[in-house]
C-alpha positions in Angstrom: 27.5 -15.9 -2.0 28.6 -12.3 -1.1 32.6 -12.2 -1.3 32.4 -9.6 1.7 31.0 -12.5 4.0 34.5 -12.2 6.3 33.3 -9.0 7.1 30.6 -9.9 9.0 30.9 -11.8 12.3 30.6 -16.0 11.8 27.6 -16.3 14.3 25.3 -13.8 11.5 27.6 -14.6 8.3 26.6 -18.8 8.8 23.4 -18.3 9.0 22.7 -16.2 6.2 20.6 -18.8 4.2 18.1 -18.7 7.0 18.3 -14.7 7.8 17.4 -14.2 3.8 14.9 -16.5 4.3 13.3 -14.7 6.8 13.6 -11.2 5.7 11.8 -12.6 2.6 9.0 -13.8 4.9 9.0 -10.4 6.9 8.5 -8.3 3.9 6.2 -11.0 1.6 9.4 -10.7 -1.2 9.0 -12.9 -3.6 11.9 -12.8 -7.0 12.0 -14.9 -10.1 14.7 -16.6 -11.6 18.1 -14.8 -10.9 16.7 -12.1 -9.3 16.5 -14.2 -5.8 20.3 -13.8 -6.1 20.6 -10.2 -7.3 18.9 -8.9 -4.6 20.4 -11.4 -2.3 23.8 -9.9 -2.9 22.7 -6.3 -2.8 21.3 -7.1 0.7 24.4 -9.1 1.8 26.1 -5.9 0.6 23.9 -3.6 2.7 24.3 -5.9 5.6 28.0 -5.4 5.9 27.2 -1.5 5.6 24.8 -1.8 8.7 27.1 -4.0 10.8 30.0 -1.9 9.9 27.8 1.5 10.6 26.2 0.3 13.9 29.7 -0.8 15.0 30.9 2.7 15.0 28.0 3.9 16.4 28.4 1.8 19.3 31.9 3.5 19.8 30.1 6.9 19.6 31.2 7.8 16.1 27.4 8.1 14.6 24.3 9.4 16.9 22.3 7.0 14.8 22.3 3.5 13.6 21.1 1.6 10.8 18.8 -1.8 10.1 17.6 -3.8 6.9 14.2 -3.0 6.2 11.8 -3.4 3.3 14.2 -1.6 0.6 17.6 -3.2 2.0 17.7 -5.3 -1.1 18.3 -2.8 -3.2 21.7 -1.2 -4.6 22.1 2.5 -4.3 21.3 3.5 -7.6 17.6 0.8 -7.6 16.7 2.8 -4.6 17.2 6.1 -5.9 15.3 5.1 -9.1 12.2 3.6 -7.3 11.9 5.5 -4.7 13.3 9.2 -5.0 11.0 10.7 -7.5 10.2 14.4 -6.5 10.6 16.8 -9.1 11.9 19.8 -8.6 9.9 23.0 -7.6 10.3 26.6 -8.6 9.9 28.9 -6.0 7.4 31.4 -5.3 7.7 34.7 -3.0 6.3 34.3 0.7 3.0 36.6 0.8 2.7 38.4 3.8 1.5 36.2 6.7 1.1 38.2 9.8 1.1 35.3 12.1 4.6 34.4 10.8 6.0 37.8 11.0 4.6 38.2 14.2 6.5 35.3 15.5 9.5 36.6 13.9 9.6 39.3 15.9 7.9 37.7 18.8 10.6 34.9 19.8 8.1 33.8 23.0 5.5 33.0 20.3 7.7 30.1 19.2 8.3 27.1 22.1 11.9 25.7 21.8 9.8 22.1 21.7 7.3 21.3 19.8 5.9 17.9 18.2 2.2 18.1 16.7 2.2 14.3 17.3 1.8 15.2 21.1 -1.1 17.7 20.5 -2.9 14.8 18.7 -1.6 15.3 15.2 -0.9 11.6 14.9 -1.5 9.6 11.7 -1.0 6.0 11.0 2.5 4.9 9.2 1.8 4.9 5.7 3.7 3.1 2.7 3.9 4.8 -0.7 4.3 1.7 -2.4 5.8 1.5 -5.8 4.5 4.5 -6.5 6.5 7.7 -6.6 4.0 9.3 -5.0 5.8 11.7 -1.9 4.1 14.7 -3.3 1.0 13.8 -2.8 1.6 12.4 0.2 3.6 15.3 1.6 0.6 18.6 0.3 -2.1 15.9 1.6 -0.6 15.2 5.2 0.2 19.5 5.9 -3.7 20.1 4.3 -4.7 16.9 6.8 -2.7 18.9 9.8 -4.4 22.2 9.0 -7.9 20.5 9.0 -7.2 19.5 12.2 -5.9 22.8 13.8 -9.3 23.9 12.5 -11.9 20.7 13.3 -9.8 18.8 16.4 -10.5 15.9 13.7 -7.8 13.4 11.7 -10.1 13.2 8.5 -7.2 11.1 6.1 -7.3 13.1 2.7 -7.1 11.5 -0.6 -3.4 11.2 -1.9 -4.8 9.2 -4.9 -6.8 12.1 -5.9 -3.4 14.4 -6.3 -1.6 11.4 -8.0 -4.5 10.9 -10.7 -5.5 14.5 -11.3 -2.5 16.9 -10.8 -1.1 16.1 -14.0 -2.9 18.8 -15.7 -0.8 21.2 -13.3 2.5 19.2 -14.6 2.9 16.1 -12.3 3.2 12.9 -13.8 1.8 10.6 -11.6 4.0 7.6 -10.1 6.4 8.8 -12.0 6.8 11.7 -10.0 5.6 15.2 -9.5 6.7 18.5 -7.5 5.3 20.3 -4.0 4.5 23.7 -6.4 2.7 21.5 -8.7 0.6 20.2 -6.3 -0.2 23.0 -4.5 -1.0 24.9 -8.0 -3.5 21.9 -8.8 -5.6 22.2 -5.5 -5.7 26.0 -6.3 -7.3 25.2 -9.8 -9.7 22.3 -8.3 -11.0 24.5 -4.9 -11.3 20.8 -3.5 -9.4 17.6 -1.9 -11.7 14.6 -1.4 -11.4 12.2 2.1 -9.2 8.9 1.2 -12.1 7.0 2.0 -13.9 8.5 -0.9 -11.2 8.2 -3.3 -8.5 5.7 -1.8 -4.9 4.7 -2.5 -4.4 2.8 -5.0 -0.5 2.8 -5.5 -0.9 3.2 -9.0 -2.1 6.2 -11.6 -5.5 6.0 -12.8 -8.0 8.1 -14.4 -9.0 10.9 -12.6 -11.9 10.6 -10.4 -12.4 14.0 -8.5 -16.4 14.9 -7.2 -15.8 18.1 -6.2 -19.2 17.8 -3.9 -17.4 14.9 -1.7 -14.4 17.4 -1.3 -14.1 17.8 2.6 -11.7 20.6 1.9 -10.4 23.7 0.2 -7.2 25.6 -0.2 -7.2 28.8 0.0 -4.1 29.8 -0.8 -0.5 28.8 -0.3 3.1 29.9 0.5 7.0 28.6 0.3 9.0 29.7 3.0 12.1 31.3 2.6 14.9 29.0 1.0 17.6 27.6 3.9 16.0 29.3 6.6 15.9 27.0 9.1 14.5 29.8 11.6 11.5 30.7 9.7 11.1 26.9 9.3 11.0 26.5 13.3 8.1 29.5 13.1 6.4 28.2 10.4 5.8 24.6 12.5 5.0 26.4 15.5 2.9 29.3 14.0 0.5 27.3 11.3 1.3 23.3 12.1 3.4 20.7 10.2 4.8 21.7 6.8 5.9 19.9 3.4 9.2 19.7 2.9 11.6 18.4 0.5 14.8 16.7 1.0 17.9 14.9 0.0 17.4 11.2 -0.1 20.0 9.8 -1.8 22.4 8.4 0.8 22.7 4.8 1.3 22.2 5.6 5.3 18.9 7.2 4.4 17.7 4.5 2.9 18.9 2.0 5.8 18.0 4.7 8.6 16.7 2.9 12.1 16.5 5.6 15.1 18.9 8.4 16.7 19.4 11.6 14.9 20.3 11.6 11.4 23.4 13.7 10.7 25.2 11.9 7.9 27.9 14.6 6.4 27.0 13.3 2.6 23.3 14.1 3.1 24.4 17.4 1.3 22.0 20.6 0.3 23.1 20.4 -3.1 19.8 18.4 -4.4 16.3 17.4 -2.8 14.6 14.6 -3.8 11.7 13.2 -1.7 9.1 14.7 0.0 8.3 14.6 3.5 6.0 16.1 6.3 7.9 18.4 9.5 6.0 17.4 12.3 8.4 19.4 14.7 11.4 19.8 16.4 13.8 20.4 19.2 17.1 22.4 19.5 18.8 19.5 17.9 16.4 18.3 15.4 13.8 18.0 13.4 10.8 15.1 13.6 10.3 14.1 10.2 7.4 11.8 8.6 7.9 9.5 5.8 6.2 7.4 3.5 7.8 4.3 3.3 6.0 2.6 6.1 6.7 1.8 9.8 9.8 -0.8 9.3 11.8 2.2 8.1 13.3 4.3 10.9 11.1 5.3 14.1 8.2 4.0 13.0 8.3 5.7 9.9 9.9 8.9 11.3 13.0 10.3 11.3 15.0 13.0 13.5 17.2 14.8 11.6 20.2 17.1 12.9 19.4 20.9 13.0 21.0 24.0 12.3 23.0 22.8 9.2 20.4 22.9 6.5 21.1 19.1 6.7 19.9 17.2 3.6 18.5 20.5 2.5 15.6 20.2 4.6 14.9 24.1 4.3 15.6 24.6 0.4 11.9 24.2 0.3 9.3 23.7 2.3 5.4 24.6 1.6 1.8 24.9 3.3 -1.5 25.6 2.4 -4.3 27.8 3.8 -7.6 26.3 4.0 -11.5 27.2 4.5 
């Protein structure tokens, strides 16, 4: 099949036929005609990354390893097509907040550890889909954490409404949209409806927003300061779990399984996806993503600090709510 076979040991590389087999069945893949063996070679292919990866891992060259997972049978550039759609954002000046400049000045304000998941901030693994919907996902989840700093309650909030209706603020649906887009949209509607009123659909559709079933509304809503990781840190611990966007485009992204992420071609030169900070340590940050729980730790990812890694502080957003 896969000319790069001899790189992988003969105990995995003879029984190939049955681990494709399986990974099919693990992930409910099913591929027509000539695609069974397109996307068979691309996974061969990202098999003899992962090997080779984990290998040096093991020897202590990498503080993180890698694993096939629902997108491992896809080249680089059909993963960064149908998957990586965030727009970009342009930026907006950081209103005065005085619990953030208080914390500033205040370094006791801010713990040196902090995961929201601990102080019950915990959501279930979601998966995106098809859809390039991170956007929504990302402004939904940081509204859903400020709800519950407020209420002590997980109410899920309607991603499907920001895919569907934020258009009018320039998203364009699956297709993509931006963090300032979003955040611009729930400032126009005053309202973001519970998912079980208006659930994921994966797919655009018309929009369906009642602002009487909204459970929510956004007051108002601030970018932090571009590649400040320290204002990030005071931002999480200050007002909860913020949107953030991020480079996404390196093959060990898309194959990431557990340990801290610090890949040296995750550069700050471009974000494209979305995700949600849910905290940090000295070392790292705790990231949530959308792409369900067979990617990473359980669809979470800790990413190396202090090195604007994968430009994780080029722009990050929240929202105020009432």
């Amino acid at each position: 099949m896969f000319n790069k076979n001899r790189q992988l040991p003969p105990k995995i590389s003879s029984k190939l036929d049955d681990y494709w087999r399986a990974y099919k069945a693990q992930f409910n893949k099913t591929y027509s005609g000539n695609l069974d063996n397109t996307r068979r070679i691309k996974w061969e292919q990202n098999l003899v990354k992962i090997y080779e990866h984990n290998l040096m891992a093991a020897a202590g060259h990498h503080g993180y390893t890698l694993r096939d997972n629902h997108i491992a049978d896809l080249s680089t550039k059909q993963y960064v097509r149908k998957m990586i759609k965030l727009m970009p954002s342009r930026r907006r000046r950081l209103p005065d907040d005085e619990m953030v400049s208080l914390a500033l000045h205040d370094p006791k304000l801010v713990p040196s550890h902090l995961d929201w998941r601990e102080l019950g901030f915990v959501t279930r693994p979601v998966n995106q889909m098809k859809c390039g919907s991170c956007y929504a996902y990302s402004i939904a989840a940081t509204i859903e954490a400020q709800l519950f700093k407020q209420t002590g309650k997980l109410i899920p909030l309607s991603e499907q409404q920001l895919v569907d209706c934020s258009t009018i603020t320039g998203n364009i649906g699956c297709n993509g949209g931006s963090l300032r887009n979003t955040l611009r949209y729930l400032e126009k509607s005053k309202g973001l409806m519970p998912q079980n009123m208006y659930p994921y659909k994966g797919k655009q559709g018309q929009c369906n927003f009642i602002k009487d079933h909204s459970v929510v509304n956004i007051t108002s809503w601030a970018v932090l300061p571009a590649r400040d990781e320290k204002a990030l840190e005071v931002a999480i611990a200050t007002i909860g779990p913020v949107a953030a966007s991020i480079n996404a485009n390196p093959k060990t992204f898309q194959l990431y399984h557990q340990g801290v992420y610090d890949d040296v071609a995750c550069t700050s030169d471009i974000v494209n996806h979305a995700i949600l900070i849910v905290g940090y340590t000295p070392n790292e940050w705790i990231l949530k993503n959308w792409w369900g729980e067979h990617w990473g730790e359980g669809g979470y990812m800790r990413l190396a600090r202090h090195k604007n890694r994968c430009g994780i502080a080029n722009y990050a957003a929240y929202a105020k709510i009432e």
